[in-house]
PDB file of N, CA, C, O and CB in Angstrom:
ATOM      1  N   UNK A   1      26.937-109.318  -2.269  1.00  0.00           N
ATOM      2  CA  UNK A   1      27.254-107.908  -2.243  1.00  0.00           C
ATOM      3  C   UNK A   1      28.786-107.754  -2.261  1.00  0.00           C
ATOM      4  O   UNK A   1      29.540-108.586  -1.757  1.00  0.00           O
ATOM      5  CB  UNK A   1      26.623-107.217  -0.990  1.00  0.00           C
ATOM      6  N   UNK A   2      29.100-106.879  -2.739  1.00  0.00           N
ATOM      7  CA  UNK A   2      30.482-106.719  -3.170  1.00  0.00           C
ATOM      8  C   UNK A   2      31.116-106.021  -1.925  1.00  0.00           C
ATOM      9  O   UNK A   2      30.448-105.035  -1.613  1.00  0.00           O
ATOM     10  CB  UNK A   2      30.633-105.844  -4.590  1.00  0.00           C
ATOM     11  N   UNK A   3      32.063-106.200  -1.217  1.00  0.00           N
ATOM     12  CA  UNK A   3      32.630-104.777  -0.241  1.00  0.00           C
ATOM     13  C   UNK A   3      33.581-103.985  -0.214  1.00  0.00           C
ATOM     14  O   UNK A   3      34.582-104.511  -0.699  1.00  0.00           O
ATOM     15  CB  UNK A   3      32.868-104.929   0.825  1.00  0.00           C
ATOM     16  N   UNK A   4      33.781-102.732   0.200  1.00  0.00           N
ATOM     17  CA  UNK A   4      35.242-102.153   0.159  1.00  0.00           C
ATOM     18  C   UNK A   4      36.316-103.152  -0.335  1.00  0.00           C
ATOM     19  O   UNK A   4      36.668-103.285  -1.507  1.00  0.00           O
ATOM     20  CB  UNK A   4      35.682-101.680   1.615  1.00  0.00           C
ATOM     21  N   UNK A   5      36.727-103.754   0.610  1.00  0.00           N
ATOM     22  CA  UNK A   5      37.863-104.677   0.660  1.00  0.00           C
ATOM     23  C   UNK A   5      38.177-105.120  -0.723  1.00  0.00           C
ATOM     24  O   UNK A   5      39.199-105.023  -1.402  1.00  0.00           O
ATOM     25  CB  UNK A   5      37.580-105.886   1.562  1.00  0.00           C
ATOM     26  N   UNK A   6      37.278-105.514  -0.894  1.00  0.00           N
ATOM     27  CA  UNK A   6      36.621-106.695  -2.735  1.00  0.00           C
ATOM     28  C   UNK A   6      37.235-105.016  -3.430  1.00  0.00           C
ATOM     29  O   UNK A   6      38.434-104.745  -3.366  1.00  0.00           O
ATOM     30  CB  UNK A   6      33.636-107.348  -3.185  1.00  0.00           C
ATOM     31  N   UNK A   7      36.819-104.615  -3.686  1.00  0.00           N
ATOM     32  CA  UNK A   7      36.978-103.554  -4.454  1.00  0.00           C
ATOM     33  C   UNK A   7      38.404-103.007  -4.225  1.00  0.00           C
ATOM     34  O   UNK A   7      39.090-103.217  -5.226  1.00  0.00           O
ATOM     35  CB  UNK A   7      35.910-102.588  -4.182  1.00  0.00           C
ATOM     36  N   UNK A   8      38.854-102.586  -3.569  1.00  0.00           N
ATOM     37  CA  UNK A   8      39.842-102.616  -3.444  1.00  0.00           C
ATOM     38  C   UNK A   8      41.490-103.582  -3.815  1.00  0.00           C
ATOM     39  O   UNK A   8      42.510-103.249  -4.419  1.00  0.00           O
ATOM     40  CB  UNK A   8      39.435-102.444  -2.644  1.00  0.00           C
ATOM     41  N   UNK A   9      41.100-104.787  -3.150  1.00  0.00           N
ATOM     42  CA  UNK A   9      41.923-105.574  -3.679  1.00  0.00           C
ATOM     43  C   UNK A   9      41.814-105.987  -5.234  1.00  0.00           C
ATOM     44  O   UNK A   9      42.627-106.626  -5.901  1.00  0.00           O
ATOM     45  CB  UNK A   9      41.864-106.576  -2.891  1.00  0.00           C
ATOM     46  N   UNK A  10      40.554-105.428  -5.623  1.00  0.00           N
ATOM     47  CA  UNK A  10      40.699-105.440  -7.293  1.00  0.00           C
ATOM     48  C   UNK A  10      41.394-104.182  -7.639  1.00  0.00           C
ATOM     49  O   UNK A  10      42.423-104.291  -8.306  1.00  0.00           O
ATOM     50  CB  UNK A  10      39.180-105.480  -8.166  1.00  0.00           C
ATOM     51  N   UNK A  11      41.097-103.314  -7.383  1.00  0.00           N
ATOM     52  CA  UNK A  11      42.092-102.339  -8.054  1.00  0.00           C
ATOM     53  C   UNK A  11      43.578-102.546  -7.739  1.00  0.00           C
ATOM     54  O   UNK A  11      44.393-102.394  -8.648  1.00  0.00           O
ATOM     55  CB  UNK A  11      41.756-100.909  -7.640  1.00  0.00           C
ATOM     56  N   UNK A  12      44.008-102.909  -6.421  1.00  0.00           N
ATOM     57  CA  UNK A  12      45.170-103.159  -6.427  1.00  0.00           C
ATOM     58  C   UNK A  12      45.638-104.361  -7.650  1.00  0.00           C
ATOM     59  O   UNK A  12      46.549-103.921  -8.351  1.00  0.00           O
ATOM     60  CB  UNK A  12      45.404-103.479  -5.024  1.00  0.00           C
ATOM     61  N   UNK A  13      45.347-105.281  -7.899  1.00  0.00           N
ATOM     62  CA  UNK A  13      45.390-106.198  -9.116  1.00  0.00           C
ATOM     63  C   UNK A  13      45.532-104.982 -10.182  1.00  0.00           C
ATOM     64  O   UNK A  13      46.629-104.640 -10.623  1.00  0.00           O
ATOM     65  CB  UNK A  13      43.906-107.304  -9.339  1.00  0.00           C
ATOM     66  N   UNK A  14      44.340-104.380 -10.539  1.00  0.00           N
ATOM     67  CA  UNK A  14      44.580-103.949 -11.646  1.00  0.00           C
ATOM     68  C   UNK A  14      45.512-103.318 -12.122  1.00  0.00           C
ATOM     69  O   UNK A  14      45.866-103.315 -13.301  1.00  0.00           O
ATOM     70  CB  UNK A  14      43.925-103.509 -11.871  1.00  0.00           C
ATOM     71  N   UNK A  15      46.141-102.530 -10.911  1.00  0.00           N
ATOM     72  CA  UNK A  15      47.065-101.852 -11.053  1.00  0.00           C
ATOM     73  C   UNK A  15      48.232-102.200 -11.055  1.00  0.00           C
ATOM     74  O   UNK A  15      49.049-101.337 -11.376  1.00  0.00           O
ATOM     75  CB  UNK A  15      46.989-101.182 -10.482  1.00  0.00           C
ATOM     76  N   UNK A  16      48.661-103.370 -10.755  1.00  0.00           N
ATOM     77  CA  UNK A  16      49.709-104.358 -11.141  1.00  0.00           C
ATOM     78  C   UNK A  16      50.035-104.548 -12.331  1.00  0.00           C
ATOM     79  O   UNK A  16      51.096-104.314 -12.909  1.00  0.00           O
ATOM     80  CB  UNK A  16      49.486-105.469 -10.787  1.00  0.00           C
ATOM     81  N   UNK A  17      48.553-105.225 -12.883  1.00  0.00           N
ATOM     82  CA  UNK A  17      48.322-105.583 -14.347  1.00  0.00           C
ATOM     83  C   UNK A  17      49.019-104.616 -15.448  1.00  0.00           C
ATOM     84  O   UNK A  17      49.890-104.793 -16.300  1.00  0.00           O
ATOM     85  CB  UNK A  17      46.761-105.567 -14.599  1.00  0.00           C
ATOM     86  N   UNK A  18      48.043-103.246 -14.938  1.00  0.00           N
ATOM     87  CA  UNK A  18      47.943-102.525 -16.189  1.00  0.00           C
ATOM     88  C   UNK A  18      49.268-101.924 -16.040  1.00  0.00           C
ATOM     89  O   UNK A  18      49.695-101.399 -17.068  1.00  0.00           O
ATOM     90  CB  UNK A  18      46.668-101.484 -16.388  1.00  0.00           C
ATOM     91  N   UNK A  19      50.063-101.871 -14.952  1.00  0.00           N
ATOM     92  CA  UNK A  19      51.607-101.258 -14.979  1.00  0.00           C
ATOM     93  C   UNK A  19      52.416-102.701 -15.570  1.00  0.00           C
ATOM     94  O   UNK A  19      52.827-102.284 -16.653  1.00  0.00           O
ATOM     95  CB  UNK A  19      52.280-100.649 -13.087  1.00  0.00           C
ATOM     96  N   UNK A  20      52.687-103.558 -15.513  1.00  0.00           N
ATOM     97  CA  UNK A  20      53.172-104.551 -16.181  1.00  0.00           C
ATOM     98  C   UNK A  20      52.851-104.482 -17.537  1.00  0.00           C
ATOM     99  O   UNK A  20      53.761-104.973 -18.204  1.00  0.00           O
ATOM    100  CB  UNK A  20      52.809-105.662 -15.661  1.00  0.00           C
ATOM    101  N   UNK A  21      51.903-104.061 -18.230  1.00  0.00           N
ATOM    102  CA  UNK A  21      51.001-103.843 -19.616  1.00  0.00           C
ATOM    103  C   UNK A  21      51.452-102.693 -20.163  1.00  0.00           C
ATOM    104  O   UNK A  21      51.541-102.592 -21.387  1.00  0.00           O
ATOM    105  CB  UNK A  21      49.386-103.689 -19.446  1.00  0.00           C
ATOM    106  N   UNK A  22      51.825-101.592 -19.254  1.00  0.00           N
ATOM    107  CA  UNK A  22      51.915-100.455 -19.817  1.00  0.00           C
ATOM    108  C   UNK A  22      50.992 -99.628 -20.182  1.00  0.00           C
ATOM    109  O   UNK A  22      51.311 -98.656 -20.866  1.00  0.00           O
ATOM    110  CB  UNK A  22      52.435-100.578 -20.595  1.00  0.00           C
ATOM    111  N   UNK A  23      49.743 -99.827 -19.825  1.00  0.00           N
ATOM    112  CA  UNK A  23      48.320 -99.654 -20.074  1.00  0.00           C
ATOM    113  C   UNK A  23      48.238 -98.160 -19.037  1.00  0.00           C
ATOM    114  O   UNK A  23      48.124 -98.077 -17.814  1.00  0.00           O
ATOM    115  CB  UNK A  23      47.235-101.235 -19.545  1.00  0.00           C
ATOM    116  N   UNK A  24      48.369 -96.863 -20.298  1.00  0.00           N
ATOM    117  CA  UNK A  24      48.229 -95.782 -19.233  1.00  0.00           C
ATOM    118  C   UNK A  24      47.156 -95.185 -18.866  1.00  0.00           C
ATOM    119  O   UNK A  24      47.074 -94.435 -17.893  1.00  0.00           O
ATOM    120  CB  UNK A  24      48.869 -94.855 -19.453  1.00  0.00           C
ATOM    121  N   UNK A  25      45.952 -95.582 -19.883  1.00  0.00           N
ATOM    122  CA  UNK A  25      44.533 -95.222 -19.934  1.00  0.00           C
ATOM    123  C   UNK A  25      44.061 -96.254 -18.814  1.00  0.00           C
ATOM    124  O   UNK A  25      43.217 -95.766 -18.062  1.00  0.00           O
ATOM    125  CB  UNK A  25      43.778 -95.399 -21.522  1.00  0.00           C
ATOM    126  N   UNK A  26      44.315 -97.192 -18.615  1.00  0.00           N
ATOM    127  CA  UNK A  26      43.734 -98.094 -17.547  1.00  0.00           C
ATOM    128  C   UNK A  26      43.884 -98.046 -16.559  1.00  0.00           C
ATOM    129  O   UNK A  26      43.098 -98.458 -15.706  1.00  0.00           O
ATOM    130  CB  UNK A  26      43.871 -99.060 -17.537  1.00  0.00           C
ATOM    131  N   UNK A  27      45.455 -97.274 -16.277  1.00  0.00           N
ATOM    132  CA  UNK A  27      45.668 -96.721 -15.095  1.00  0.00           C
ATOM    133  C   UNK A  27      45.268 -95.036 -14.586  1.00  0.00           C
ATOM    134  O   UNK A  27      45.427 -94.597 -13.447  1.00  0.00           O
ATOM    135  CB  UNK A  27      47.002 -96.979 -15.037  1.00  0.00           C
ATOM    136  N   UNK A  28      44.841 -94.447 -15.506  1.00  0.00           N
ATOM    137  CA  UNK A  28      44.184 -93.349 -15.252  1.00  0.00           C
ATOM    138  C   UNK A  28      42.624 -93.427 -15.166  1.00  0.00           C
ATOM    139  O   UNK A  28      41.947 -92.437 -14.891  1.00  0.00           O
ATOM    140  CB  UNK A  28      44.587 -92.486 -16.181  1.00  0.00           C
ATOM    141  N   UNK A  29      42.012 -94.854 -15.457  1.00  0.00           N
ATOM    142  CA  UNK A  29      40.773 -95.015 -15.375  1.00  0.00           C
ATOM    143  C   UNK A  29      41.159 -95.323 -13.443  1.00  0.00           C
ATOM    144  O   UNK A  29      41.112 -94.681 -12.394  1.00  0.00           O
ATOM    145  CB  UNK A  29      40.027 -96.351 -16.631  1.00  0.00           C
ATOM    146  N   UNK A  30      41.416 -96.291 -13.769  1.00  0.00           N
ATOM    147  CA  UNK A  30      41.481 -95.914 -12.263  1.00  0.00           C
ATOM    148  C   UNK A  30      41.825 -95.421 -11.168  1.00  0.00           C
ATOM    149  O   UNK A  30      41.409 -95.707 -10.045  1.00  0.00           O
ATOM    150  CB  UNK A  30      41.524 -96.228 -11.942  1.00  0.00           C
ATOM    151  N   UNK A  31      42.826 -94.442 -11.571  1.00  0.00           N
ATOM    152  CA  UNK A  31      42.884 -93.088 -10.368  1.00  0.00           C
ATOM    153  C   UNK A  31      41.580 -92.790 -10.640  1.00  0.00           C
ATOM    154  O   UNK A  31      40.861 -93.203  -9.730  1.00  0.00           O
ATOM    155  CB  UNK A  31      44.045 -91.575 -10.578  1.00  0.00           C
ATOM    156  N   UNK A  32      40.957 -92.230 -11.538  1.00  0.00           N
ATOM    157  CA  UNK A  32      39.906 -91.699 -12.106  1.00  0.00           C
ATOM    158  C   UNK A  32      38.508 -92.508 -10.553  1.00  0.00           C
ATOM    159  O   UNK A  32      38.031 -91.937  -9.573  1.00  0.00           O
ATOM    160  CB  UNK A  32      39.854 -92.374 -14.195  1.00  0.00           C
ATOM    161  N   UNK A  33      38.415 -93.245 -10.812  1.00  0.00           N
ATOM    162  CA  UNK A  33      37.440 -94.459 -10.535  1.00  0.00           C
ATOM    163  C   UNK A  33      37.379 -94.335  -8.818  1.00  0.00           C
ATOM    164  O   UNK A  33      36.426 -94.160  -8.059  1.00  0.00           O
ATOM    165  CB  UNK A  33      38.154 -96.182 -11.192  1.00  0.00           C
ATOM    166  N   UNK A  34      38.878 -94.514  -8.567  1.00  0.00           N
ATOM    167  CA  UNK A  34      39.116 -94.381  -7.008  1.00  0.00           C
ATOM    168  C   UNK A  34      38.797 -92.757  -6.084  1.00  0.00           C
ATOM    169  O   UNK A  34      38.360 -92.783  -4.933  1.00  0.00           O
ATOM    170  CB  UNK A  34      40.827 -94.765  -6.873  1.00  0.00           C
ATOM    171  N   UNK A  35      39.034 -91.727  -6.656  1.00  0.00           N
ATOM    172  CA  UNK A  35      39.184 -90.476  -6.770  1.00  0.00           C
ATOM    173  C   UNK A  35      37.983 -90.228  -6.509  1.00  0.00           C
ATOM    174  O   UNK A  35      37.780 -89.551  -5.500  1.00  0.00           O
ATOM    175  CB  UNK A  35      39.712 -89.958  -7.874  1.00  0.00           C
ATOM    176  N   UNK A  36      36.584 -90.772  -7.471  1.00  0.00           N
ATOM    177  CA  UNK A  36      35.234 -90.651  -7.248  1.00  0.00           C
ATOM    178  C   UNK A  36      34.880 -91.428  -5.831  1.00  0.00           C
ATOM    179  O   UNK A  36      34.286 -90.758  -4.987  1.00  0.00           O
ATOM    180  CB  UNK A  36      34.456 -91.231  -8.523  1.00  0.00           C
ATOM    181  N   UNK A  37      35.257 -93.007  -5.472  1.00  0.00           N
ATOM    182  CA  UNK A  37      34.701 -93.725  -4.238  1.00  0.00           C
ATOM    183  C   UNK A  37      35.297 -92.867  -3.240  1.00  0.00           C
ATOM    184  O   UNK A  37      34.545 -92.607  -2.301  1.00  0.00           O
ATOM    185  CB  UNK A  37      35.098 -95.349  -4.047  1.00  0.00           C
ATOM    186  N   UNK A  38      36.793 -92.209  -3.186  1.00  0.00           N
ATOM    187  CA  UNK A  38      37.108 -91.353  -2.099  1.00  0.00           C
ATOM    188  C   UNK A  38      36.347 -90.519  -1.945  1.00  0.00           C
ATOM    189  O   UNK A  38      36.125 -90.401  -0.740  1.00  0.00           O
ATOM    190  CB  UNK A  38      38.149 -90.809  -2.098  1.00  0.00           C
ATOM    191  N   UNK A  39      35.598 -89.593  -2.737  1.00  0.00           N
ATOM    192  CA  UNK A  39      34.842 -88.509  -2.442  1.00  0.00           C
ATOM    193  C   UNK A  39      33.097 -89.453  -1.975  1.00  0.00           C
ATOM    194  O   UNK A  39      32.137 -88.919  -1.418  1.00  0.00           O
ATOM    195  CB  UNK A  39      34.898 -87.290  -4.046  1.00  0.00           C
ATOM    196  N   UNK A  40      33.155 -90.307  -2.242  1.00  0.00           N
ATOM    197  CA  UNK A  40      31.894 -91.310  -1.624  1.00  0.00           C
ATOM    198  C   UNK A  40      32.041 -91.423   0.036  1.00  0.00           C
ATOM    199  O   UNK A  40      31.260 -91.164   0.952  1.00  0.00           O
ATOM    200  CB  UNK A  40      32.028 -93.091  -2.339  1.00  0.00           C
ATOM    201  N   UNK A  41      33.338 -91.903  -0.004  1.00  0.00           N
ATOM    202  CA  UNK A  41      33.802 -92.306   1.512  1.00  0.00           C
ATOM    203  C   UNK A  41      33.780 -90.901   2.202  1.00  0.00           C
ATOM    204  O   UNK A  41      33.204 -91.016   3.284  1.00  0.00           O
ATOM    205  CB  UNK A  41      35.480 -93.088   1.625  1.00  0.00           C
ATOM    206  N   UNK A  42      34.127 -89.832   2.012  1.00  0.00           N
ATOM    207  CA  UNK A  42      34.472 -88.598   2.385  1.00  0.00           C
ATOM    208  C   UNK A  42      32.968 -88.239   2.901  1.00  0.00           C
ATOM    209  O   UNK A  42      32.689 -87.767   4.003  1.00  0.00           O
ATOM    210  CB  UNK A  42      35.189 -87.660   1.165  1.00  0.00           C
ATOM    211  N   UNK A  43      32.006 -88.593   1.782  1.00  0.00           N
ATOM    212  CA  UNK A  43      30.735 -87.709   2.102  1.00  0.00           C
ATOM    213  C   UNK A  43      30.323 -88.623   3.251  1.00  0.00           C
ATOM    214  O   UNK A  43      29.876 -87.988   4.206  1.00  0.00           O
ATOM    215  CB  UNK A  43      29.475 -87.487   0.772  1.00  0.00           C
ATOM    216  N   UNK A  44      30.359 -90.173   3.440  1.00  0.00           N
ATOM    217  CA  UNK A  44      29.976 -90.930   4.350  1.00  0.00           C
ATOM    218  C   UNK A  44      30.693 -90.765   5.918  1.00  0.00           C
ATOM    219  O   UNK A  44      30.526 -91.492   6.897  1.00  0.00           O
ATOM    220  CB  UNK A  44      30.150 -92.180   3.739  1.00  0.00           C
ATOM    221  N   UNK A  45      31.332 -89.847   5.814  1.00  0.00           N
ATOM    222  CA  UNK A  45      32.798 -89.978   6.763  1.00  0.00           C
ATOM    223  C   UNK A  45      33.269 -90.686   7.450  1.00  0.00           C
ATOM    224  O   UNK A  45      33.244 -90.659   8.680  1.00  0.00           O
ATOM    225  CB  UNK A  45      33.038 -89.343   7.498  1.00  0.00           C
ATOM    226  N   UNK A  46      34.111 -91.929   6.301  1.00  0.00           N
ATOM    227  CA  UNK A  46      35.166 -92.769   6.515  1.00  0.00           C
ATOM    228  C   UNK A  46      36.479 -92.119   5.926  1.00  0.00           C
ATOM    229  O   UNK A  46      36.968 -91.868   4.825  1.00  0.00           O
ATOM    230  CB  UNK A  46      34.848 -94.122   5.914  1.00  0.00           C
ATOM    231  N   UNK A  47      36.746 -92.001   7.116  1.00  0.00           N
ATOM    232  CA  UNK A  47      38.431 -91.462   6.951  1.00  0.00           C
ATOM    233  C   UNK A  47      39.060 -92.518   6.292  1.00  0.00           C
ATOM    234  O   UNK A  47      39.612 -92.355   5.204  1.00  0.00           O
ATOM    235  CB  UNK A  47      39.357 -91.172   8.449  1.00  0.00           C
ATOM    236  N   UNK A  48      39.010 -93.753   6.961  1.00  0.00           N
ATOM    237  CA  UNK A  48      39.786 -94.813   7.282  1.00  0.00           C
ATOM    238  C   UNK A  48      40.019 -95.130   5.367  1.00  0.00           C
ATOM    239  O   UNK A  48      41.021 -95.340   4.683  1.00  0.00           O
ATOM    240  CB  UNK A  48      38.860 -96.153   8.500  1.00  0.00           C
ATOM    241  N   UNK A  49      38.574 -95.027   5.053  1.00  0.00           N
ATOM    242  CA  UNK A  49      38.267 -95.715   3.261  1.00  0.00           C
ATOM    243  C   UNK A  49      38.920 -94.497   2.431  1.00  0.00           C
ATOM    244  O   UNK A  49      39.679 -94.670   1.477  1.00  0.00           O
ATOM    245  CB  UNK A  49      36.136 -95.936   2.648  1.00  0.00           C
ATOM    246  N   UNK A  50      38.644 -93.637   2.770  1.00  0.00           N
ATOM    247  CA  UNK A  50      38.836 -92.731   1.647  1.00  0.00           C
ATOM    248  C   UNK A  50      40.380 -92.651   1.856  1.00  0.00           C
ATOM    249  O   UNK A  50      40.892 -93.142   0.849  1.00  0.00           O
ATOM    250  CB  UNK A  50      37.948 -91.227   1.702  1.00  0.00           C
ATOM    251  N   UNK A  51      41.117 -92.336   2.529  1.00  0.00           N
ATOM    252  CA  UNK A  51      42.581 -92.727   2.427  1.00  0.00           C
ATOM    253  C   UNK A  51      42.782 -93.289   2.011  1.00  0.00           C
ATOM    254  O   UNK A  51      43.376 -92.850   1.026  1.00  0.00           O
ATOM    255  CB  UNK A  51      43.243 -92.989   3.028  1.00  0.00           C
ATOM    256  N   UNK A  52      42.692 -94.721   1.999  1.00  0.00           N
ATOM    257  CA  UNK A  52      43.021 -95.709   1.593  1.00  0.00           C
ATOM    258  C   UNK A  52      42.590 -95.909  -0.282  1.00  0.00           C
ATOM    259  O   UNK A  52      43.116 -96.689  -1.076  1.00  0.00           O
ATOM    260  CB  UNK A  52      42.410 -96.623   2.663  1.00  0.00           C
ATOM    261  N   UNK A  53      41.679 -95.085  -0.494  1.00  0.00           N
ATOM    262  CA  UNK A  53      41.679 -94.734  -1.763  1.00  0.00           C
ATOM    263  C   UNK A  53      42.319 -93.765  -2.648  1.00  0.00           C
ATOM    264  O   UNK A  53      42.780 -93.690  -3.787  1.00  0.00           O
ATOM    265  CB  UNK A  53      40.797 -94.587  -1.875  1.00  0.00           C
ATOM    266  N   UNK A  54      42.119 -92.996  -1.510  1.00  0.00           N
ATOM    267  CA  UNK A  54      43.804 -91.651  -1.727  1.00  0.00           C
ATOM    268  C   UNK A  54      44.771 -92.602  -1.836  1.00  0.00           C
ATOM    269  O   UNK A  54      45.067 -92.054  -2.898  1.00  0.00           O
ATOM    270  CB  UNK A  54      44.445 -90.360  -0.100  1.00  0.00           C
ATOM    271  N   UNK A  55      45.502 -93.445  -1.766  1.00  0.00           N
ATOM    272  CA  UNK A  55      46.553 -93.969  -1.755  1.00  0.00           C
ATOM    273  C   UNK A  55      46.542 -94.663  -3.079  1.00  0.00           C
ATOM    274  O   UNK A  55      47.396 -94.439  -3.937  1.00  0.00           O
ATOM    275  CB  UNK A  55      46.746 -94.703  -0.604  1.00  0.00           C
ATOM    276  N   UNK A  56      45.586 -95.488  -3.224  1.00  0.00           N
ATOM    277  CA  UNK A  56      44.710 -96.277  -4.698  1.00  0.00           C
ATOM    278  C   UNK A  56      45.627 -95.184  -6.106  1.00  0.00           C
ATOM    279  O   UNK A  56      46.502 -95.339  -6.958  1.00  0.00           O
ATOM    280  CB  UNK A  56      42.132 -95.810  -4.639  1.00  0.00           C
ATOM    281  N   UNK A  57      44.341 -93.659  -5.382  1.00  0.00           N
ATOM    282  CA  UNK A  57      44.272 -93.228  -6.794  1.00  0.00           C
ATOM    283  C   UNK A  57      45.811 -92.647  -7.306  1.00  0.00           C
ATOM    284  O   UNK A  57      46.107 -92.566  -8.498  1.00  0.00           O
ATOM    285  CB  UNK A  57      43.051 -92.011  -6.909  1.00  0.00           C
ATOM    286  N   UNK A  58      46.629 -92.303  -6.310  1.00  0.00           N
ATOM    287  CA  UNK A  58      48.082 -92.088  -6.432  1.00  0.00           C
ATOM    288  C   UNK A  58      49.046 -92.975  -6.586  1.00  0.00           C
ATOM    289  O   UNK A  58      50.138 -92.613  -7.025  1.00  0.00           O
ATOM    290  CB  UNK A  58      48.468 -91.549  -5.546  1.00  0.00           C
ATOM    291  N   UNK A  59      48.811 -94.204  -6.270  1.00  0.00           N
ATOM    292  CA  UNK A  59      49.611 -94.849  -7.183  1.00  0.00           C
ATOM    293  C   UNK A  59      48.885 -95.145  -8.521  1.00  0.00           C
ATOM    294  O   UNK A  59      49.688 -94.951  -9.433  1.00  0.00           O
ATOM    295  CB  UNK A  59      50.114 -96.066  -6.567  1.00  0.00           C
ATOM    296  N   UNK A  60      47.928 -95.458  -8.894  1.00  0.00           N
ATOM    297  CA  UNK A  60      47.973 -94.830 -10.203  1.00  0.00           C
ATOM    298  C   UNK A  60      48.124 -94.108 -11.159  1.00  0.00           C
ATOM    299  O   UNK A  60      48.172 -94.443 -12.343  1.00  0.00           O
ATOM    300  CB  UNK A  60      47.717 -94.775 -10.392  1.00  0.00           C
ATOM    301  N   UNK A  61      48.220 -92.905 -10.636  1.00  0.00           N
ATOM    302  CA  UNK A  61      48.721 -91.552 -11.149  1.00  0.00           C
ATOM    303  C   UNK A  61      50.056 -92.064 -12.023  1.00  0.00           C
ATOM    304  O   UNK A  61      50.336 -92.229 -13.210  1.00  0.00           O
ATOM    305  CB  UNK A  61      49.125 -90.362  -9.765  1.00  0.00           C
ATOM    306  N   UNK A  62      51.002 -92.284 -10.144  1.00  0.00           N
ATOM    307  CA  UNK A  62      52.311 -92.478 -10.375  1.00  0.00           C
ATOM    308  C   UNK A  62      52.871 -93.367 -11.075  1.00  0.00           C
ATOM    309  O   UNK A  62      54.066 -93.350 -11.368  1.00  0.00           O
ATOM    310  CB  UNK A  62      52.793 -92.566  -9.514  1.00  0.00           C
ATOM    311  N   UNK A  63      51.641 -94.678 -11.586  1.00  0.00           N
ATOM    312  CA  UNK A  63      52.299 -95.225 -12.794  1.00  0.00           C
ATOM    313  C   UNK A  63      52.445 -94.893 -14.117  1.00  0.00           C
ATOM    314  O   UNK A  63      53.235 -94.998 -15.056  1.00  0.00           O
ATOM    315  CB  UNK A  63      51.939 -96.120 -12.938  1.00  0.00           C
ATOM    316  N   UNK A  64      51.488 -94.500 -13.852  1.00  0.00           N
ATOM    317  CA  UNK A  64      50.641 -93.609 -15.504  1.00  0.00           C
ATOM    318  C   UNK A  64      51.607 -92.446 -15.916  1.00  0.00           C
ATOM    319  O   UNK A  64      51.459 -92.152 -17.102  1.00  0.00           O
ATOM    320  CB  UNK A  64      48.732 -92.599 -15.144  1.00  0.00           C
ATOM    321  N   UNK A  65      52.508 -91.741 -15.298  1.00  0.00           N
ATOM    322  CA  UNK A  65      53.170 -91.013 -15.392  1.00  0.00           C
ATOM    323  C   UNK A  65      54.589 -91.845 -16.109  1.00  0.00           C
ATOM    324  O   UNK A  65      55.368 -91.422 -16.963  1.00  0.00           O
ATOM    325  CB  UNK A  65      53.129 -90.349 -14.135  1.00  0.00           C
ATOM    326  N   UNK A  66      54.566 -93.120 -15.420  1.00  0.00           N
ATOM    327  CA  UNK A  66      55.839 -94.076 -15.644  1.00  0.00           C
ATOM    328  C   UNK A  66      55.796 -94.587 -16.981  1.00  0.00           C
ATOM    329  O   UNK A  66      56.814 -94.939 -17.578  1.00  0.00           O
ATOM    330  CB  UNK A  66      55.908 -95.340 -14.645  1.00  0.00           C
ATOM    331  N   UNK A  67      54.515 -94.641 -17.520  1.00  0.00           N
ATOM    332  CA  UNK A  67      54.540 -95.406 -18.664  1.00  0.00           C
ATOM    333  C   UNK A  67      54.866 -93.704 -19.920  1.00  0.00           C
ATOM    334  O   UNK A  67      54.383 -92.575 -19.829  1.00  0.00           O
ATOM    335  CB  UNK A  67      52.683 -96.563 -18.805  1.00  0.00           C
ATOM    336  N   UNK A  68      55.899 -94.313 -20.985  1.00  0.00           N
ATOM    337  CA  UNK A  68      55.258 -93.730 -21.820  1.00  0.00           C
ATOM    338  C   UNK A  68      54.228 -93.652 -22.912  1.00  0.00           C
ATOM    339  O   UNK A  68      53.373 -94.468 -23.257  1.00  0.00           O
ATOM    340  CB  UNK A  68      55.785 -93.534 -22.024  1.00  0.00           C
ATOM    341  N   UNK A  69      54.595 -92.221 -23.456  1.00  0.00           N
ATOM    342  CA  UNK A  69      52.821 -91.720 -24.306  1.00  0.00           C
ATOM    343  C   UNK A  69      52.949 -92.343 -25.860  1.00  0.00           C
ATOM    344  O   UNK A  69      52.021 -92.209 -26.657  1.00  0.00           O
ATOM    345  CB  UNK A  69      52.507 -89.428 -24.554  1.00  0.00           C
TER     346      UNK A  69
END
């Protein structure tokens, strides 16, 4: 079974990746991606997760913004 954590520390990777790549669709997939598990965590009420995905999906934003179009 896969867990938060696992999931998480993959997106953090990815988001390394795809900002090193320049990859702005990949990084808006995953604000995108994170944005949805926060509203998962939210309905479950984990503060603790869904922040921590709030944080996810904003730095993705904020790369995606970095790269240009």
């Amino acid at each position: 079974m896969v867990t938060v954590e696992a999931m998480i520390g993959y997106f953090e990777r990815l988001i390394a990746e795809y900002r090193l790549a320049g990859d702005r669709q990949g990084l808006l997939r995953i604000q995108t991606t994170a944005g949805m598990m926060m509203q998962a965590a939210q309905a479950a009420n984990d503060a603790v997760t869904a922040r921590r995905l709030r944080v996810l999906a904003a730095q993705a934003a904020n790369h995606a913004e970095d790269v240009p179009r």
